[in-house]
DOTOR-943105 format. One line per field, with one value per residue (C-alpha): residue in three letters; x, y, z. Coordinates in steps of 0.5 Angstrom, whole numbers, plus 500, padded with zeros to 3 digits. Example, Ala and Ser with C-alpha at 12.3 -4.5 7.8 and 13.67 -1.06 7.14 Angstrom:
% residues 2
resn <- [ALA, SER]
c1 <- [525, 527]
c2 <- [491, 498]
c3 <- [516, 514]
% end
This chain:
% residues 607
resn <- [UNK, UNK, UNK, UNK, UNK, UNK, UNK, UNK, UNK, UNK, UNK, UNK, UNK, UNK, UNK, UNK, UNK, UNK, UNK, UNK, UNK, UNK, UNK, UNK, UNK, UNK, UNK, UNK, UNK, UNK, UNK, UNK, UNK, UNK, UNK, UNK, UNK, UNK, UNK, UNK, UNK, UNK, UNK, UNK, UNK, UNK, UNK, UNK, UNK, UNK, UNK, UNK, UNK, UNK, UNK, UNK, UNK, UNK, UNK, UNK, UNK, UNK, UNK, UNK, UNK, UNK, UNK, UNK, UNK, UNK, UNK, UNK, UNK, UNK, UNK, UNK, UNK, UNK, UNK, UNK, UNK, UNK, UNK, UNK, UNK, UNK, UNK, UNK, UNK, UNK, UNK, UNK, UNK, UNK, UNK, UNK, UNK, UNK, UNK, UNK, UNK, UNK, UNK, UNK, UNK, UNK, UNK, UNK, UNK, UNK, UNK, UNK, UNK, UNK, UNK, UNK, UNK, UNK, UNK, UNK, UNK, UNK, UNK, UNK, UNK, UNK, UNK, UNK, UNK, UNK, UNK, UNK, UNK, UNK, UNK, UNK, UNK, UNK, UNK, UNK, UNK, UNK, UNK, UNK, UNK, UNK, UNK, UNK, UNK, UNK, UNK, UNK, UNK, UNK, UNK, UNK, UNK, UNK, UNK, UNK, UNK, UNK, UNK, UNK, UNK, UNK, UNK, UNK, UNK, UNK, UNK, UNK, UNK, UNK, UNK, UNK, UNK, UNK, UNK, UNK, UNK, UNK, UNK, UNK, UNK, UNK, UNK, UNK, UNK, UNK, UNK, UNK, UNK, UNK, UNK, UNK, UNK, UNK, UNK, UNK, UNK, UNK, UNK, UNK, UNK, UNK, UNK, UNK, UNK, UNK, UNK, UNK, UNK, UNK, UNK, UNK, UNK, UNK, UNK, UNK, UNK, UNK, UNK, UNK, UNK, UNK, UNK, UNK, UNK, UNK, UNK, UNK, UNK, UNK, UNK, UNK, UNK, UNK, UNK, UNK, UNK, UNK, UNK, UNK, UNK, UNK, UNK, UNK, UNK, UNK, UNK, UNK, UNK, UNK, UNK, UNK, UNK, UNK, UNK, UNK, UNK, UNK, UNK, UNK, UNK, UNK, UNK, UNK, UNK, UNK, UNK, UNK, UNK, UNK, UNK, UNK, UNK, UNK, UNK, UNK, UNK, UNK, UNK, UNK, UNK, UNK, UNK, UNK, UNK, UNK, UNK, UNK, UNK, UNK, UNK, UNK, UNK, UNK, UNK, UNK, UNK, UNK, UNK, UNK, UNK, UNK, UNK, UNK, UNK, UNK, UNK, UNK, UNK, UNK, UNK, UNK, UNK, UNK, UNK, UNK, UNK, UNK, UNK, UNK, UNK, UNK, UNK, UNK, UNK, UNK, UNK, UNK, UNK, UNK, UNK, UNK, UNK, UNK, UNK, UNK, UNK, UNK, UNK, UNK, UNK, UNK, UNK, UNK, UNK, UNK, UNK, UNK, UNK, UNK, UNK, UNK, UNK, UNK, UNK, UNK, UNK, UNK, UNK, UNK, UNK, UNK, UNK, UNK, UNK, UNK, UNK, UNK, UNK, UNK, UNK, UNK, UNK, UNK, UNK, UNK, UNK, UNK, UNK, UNK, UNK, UNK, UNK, UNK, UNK, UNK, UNK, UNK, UNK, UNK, UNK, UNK, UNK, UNK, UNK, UNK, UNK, UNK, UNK, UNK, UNK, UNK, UNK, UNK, UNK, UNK, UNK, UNK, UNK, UNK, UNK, UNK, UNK, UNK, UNK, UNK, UNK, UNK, UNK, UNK, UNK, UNK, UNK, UNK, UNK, UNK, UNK, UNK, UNK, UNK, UNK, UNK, UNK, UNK, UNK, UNK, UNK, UNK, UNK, UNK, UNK, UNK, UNK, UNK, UNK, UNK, UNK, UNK, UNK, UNK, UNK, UNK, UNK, UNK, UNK, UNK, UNK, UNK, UNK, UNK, UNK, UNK, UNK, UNK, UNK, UNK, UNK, UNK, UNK, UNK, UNK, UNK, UNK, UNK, UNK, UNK, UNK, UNK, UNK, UNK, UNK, UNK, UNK, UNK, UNK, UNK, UNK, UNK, UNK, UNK, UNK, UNK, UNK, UNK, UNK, UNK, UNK, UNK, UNK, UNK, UNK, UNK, UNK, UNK, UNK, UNK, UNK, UNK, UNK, UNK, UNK, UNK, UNK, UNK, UNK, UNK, UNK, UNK, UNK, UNK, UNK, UNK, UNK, UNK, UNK, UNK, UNK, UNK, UNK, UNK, UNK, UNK, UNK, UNK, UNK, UNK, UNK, UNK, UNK, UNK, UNK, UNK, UNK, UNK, UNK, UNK, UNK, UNK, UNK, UNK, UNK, UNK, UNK, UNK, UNK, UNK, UNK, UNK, UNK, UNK, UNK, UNK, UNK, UNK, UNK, UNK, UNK, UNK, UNK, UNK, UNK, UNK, UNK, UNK, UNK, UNK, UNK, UNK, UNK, UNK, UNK, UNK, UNK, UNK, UNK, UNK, UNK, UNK, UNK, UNK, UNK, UNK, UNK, UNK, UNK, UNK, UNK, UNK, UNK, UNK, UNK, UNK, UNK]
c1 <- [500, 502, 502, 503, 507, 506, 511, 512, 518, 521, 523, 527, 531, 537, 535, 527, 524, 523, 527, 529, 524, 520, 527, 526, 519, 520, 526, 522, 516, 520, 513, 510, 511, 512, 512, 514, 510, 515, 513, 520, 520, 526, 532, 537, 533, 533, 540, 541, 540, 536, 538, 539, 533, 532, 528, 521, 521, 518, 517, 520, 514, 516, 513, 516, 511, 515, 513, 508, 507, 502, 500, 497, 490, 485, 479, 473, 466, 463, 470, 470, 464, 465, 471, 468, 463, 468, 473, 467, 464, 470, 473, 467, 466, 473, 471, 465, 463, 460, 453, 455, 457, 463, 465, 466, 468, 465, 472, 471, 472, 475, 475, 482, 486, 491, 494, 502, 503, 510, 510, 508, 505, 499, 498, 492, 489, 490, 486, 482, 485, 480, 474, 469, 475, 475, 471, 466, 463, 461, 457, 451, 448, 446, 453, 455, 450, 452, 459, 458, 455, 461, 465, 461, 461, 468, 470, 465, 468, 475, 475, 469, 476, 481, 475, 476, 483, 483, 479, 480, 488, 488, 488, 494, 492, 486, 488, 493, 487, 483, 478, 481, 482, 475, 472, 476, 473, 466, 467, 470, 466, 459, 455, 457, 464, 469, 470, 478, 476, 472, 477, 482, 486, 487, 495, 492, 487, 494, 496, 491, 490, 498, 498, 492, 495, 501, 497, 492, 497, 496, 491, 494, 498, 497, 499, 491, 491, 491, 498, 500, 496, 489, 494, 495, 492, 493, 496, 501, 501, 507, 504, 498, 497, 499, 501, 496, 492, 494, 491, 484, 484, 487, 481, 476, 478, 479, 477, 484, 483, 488, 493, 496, 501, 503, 509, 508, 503, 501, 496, 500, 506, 502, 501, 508, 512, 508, 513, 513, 507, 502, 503, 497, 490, 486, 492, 493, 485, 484, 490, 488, 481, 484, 489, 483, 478, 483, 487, 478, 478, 483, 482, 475, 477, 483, 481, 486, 490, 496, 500, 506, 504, 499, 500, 498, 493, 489, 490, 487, 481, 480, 480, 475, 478, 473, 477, 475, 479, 485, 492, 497, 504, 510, 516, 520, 529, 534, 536, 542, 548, 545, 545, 553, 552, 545, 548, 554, 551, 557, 561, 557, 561, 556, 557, 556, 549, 548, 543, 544, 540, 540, 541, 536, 532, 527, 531, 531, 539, 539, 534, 539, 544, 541, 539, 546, 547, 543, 546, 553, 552, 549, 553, 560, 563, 558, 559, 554, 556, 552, 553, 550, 550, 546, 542, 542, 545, 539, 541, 549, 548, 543, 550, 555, 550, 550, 557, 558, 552, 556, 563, 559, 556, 562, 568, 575, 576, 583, 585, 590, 594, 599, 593, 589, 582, 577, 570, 564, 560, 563, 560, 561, 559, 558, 565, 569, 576, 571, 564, 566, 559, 552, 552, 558, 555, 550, 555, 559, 553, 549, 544, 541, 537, 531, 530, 525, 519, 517, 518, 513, 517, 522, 528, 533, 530, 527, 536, 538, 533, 535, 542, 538, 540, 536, 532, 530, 525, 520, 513, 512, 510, 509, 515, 510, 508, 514, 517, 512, 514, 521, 524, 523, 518, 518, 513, 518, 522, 522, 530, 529, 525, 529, 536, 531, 530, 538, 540, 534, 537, 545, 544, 541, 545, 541, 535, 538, 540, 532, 530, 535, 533, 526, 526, 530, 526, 520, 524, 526, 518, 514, 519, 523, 524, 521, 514, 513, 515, 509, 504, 504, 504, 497, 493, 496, 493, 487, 486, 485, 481, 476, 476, 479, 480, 474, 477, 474, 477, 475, 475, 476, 470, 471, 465, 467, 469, 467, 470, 477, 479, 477, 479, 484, 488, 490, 494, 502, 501, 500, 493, 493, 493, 487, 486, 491, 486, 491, 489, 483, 477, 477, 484, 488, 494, 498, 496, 501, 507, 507, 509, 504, 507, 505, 501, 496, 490, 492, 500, 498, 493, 499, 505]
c2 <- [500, 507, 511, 519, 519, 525, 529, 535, 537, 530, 525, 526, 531, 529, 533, 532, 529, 521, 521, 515, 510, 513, 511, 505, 504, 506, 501, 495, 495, 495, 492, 499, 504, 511, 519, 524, 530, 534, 540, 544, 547, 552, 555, 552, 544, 545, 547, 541, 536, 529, 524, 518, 515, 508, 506, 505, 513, 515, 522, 528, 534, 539, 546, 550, 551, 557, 561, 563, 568, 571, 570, 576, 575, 580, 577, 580, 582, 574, 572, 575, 575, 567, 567, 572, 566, 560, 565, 566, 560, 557, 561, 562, 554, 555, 562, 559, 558, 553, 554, 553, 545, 546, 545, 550, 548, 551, 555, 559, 558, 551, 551, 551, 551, 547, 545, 541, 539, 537, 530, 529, 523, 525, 532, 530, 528, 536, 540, 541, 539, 544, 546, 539, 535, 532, 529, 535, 533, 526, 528, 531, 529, 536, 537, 532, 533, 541, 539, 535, 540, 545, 540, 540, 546, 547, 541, 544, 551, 548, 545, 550, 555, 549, 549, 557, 556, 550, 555, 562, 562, 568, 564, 567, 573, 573, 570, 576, 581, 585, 582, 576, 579, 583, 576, 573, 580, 579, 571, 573, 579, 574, 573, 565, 566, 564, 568, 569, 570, 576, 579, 579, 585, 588, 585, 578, 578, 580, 574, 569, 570, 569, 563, 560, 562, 559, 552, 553, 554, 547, 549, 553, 548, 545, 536, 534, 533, 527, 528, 528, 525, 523, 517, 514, 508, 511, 517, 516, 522, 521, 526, 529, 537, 540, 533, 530, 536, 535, 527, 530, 535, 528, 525, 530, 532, 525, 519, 518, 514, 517, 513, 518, 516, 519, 518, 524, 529, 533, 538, 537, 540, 546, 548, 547, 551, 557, 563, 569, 573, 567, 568, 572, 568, 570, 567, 561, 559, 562, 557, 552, 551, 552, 546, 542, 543, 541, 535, 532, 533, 529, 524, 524, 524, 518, 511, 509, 511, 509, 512, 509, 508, 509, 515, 518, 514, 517, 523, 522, 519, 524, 529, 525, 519, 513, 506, 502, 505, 506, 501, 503, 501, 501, 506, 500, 500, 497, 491, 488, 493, 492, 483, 483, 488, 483, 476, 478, 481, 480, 485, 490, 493, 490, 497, 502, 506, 508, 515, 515, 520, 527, 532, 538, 540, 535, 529, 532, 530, 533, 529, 523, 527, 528, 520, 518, 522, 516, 511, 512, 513, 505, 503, 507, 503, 505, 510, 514, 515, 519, 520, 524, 532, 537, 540, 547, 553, 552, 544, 547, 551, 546, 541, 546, 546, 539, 538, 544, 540, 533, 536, 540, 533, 529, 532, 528, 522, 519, 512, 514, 521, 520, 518, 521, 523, 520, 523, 517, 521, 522, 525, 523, 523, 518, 517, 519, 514, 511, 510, 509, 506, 507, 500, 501, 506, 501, 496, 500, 499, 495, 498, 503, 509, 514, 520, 524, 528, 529, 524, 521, 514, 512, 510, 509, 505, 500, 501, 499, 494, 490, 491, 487, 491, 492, 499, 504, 509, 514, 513, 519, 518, 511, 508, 503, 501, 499, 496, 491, 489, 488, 494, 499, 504, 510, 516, 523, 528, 523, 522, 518, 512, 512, 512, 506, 502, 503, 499, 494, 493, 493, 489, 483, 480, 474, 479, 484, 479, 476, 483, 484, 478, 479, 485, 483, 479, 483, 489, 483, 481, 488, 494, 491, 495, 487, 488, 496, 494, 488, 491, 497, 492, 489, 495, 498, 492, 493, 500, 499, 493, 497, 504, 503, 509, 510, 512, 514, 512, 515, 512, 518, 520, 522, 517, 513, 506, 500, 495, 499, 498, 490, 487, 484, 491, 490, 483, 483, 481, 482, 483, 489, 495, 498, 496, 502, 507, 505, 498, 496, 494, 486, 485, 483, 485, 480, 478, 485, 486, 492, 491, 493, 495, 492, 497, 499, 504, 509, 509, 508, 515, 519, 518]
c3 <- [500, 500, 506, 507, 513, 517, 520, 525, 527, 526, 520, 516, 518, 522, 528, 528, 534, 534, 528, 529, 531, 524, 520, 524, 522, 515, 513, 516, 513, 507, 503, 503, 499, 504, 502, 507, 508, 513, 518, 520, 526, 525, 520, 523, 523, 515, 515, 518, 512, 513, 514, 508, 506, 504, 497, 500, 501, 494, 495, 500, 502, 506, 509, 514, 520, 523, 517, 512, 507, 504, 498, 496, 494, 496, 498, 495, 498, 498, 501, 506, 508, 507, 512, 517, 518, 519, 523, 528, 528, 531, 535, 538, 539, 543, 547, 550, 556, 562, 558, 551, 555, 557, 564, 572, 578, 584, 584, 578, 571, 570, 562, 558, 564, 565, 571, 571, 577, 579, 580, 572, 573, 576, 572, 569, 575, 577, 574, 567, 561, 556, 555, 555, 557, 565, 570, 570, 562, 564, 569, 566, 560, 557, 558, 554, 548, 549, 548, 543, 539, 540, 537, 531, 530, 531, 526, 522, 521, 520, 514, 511, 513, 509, 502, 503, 502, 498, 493, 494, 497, 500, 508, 511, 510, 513, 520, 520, 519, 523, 521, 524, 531, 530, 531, 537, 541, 539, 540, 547, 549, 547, 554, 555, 554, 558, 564, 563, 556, 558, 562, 555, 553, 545, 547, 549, 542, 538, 541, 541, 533, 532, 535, 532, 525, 526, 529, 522, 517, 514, 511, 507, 504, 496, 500, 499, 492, 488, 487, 494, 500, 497, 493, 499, 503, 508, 513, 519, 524, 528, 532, 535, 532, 526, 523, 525, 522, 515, 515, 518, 511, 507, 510, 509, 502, 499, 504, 506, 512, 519, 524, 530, 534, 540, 544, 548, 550, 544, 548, 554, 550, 546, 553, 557, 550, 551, 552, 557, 552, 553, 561, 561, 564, 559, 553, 557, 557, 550, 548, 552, 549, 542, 542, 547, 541, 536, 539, 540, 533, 532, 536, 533, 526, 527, 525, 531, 535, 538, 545, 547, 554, 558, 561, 554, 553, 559, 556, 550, 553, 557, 551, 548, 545, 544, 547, 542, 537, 541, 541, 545, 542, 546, 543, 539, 541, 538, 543, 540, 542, 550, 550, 551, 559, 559, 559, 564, 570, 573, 571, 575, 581, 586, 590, 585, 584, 576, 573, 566, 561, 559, 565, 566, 572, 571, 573, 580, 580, 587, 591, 588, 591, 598, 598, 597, 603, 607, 602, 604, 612, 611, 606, 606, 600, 596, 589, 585, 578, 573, 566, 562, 558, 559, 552, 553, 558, 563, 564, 564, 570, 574, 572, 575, 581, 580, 581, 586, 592, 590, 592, 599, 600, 599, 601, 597, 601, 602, 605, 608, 610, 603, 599, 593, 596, 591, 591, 591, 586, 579, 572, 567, 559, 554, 550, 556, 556, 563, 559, 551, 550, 552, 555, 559, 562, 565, 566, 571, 576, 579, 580, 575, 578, 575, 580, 576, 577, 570, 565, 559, 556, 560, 555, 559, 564, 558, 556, 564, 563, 557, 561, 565, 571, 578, 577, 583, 579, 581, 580, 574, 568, 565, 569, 573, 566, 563, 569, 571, 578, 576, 579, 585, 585, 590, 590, 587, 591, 597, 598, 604, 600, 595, 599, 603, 595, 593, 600, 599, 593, 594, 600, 596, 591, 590, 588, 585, 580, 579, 578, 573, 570, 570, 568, 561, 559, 561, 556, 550, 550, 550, 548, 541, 535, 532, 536, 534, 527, 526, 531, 526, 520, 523, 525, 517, 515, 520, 517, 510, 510, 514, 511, 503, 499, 495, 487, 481, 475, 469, 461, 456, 455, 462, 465, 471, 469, 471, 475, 473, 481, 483, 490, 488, 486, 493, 492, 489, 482, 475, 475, 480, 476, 472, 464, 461, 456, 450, 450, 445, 450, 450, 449, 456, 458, 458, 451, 448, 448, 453, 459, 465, 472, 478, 481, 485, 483, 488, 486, 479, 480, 483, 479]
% end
């Protein structure tokens, strides 16, 4: 089949977000045959190149989410008026109010606010995450059926704005104009809008419109055709957001059917990566409702969806996703390069504590410094190494304040008066003469420890785990779902448990070494790159069986031509393309000498 694989920010450049679990994906699901539409987030990452594709990739589109132009066509008195509708349907379907269906607690205005707790892992359960999404939608069924019409009504307002762009151009413009921002006030002054909505200043609607333009910009783009995303089979979005947007216009303009995967929060992170000009209450709502009513559009539109734990899904469902379209698929990790560290458990120092990943603040370095505190008055030959570099300015001073509690902590210590005092705790990088490879750095201990207080998938605690290494982690995120009972769990930000866990652990060499082994064969079975290539398969397979694209071949006359597309055009063989025009009417292919190419409708129309 073909498959429109939608990207944002991500594969095929070589600094995109899950560049590599999608090059995975695509190299092993080599029978497909996969074109590429690519949103870049910046200069710098198209400046960087892509990665080398492999034969599979047909085609390569790409569109810079960061900017836009404008196309320069003015609209005429019908267009604008056609737009004013659309524009004012849908951001009053995002500004209204607890009597347009959308949920108050007895506190005030609970509706696209968003409120990140600390730990992570609990977050969703500590506020509202949009407008109609929660707790508070489900317990009244005139709420319910409120919410459900503003949901048509903003899908409905949507894709009416991408069949004005599709046929008058001119739409970037528009969702620059005043025009724009006149409809955002009228929507937010309305008498059942949002109370924070209500208290917006003109700054705070200048605002709101930018980043609705921005989010709206694929709607713009010239993908949806049948020479681009309407030839495909089927649309994969590696992403919720503008991604995923760009499917449910494939799916809209020519039936394409759409999977979304989500490895991460999409609508979480939309409103974490607001910056300092969004800080404003009614900005934060107003934005909240907007990515809340979109990542609900999705969600509807997706034939199925697929998390990459747990903790994802929650949030999808409570954003309105239906359970029975949604199959969570585990992140797939290349396993071979850690099974010589898994099969010698022995070479571990038995003494030794081992961190490994990215640093920066939410890895709570500094508790896991505090709890080697405790580790050390009980077990004095213990060592504590943590490998790994910081990313930007922000996660190198927390490094240096890192390395500066670590010296206070502990001081050099010297076995003698004319020895060299050595430090319990090291930092260390990747490639450093002590740790050259990543599977060394898991190797030097034996047990590995996670002192997060946000995290999503743990990746490093799945790499310790094909180590087969004890872990002590904390309970954010999916950590409980990835490890399984095969390592210790305690609550975040609580040195004391988690210095408590740490001795368990290295006071018991019989079960360290079960958990280790319990917990590499838990990681061989669930979180390989084999197990995510074949689920993906399936539910390719599942998808096109159940949702067929439905195409039309014309003959020369222009008139539908009968049974030009049978069943069988979806089995490899000489029988799966239409009957070309240039044959006379009766005269199968394989009785010339024209050679047919074996193809199906879909690539056939698109090439």
């Amino acid at each position: 089949m073909r498959v429109g694989l939608l990207t944002e920010g991500g594969y095929p450049y070589v600094s995109g977000d899950a560049m590599l679990w999608c090059d995975r994906l695509v190299r092993g699901l080599d029978q497909h045959e996969f074109d590429v539409y690519a949103l870049s987030r910046g200069r710098h990452q198209e400046a960087e190149g892509c990665v080398p594709l492999p034969p599979q990739v047909s085609r390569v589109r790409t569109a810079p989410l960061w900017t836009a132009e404008d196309d320069g066509i003015p609209y005429g008195r019908r267009a604008r008026r056609r737009f004013a509708e659309c524009y004012g349907e849908l951001v009053a379907a995002v500004c209204a109010g607890p009597d347009g269906g959308w949920a108050e607690g007895a506190g005030g205005d609970r509706a696209g606010v968003v409120r990140v707790g600390a730990a992570g892992a609990g977050a969703e359960d500590q506020g509202s995450i949009g407008p109609g999404v929660g707790s508070g939608r489900a317990s009244d069924p005139r709420s319910q059926d409120a919410s459900a019409d503003l949901a048509d009504r903003f899908g409905s307002a949507l894709y009416a704005l991408a069949e004005l762009a599709r046929e008058e151009g001119g739409l970037v413009g528009a969702l620059r104009s005043d025009a724009a921002v006149r409809a955002l006030e009228r929507a937010c002054r309305a008498p059942r809008a949002l109370r924070t909505a209500r208290e917006a200043r003109v700054s705070d609607l200048l605002t709101v419109a930018a980043h609705i333009e921005r989010a709206l910009r694929p709607l713009s783009l010239d993908w949806y055709g049948d020479d681009g995303l309407g030839a495909a089979d089927l649309c994969h979005a590696t992403s919720g957001g503008p991604a995923a947007l760009c499917g449910l216009l494939a799916r809209h303009f020519s039936g394409v059917p759409l999977l979304v995967t989500e490895y991460g929060v999409q609508l979480r992170s939309h409103y974490l990566a607001l910056g300092p000009e969004a800080a404003a209450p009614a900005v934060r709502a107003l934005l909240g409702a907007f990515h809340g009513r979109l990542a609900a559009e999705v969600y509807r539109g997706a034939e199925i969806l697929t998390p990459g734990n747990a903790h994802a899904r929650r949030w999808q469902e409570r954003c309105g996703a239906d359970r029975a379209r949604i199959r969570t698929v585990y992140p797939g990790m290349a396993a071979d390069r850690f099974t010589e560290v898994g099969e010698s458990p022995d070479r571990a120092d038995p003494h030794t504590l081992v961190w490994v990943g990215r640093v920066d603040p939410a890895k709570d370095l500094v508790s896991l410094l505090h709890a080697f505190t405790q580790v050390r008055k009980e077990e004095p030959g213990a060592r504590l190494r943590i490998v790994g570099a910081p990313s930007g300015a922000e996660d190198e001073a927390y490094l240096g304040h890192c390395r500066v509690l670590a010296a206070q902590l502990f001081p050099d210590e010297a076995e003698g008066a004319h020895a060299v005092g050595d430090n319990p705790v090291s930092f260390d990088e990747i490639g450093a003469p002590d740790v050259p490879t990543l599977p060394d750095a898991y190797a030097a201990g034996a047990v590995v420890v996670l002192s997060s207080v946000v995290e999503g998938f743990p990746i490093s605690l799945v790499e310790a785990m094909f180590c087969g290494r004890a872990t002590v982690s904390t309970d954010v995120g999916a950590v409980v779902e990835v490890i399984g009972g095969t390592g210790l769990v305690v609550p975040p930000r609580n040195p004391r448990a988690l210095a408590e866990a740490c001795l368990a652990l290295l006071r018991d060499p019989e079960r360290r070494e079960r958990l280790g082994a319990a917990a590499r064969a838990r990681a061989l079975e669930l979180f390989t790159v084999e197990q995510n290539i074949a689920a993906f398969h399936s539910i390719y397979l599942e998808i096109v069986s159940h949702c067929p694209v439905r195409r039309v071949v014309l003959d020369e006359s222009g008139e539908p031509l009968p049974f030009a597309a049978p069943a069988e055009s979806h089995v490899p063989g000489h029988w799966t393309g239409p009957t070309p025009r240039f044959l006379p009417r009766g005269i199968p292919a394989w009785a010339t000498n024209t050679p047919v190419r074996a193809t199906s409708p879909a690539t056939k129309g698109a090439r």
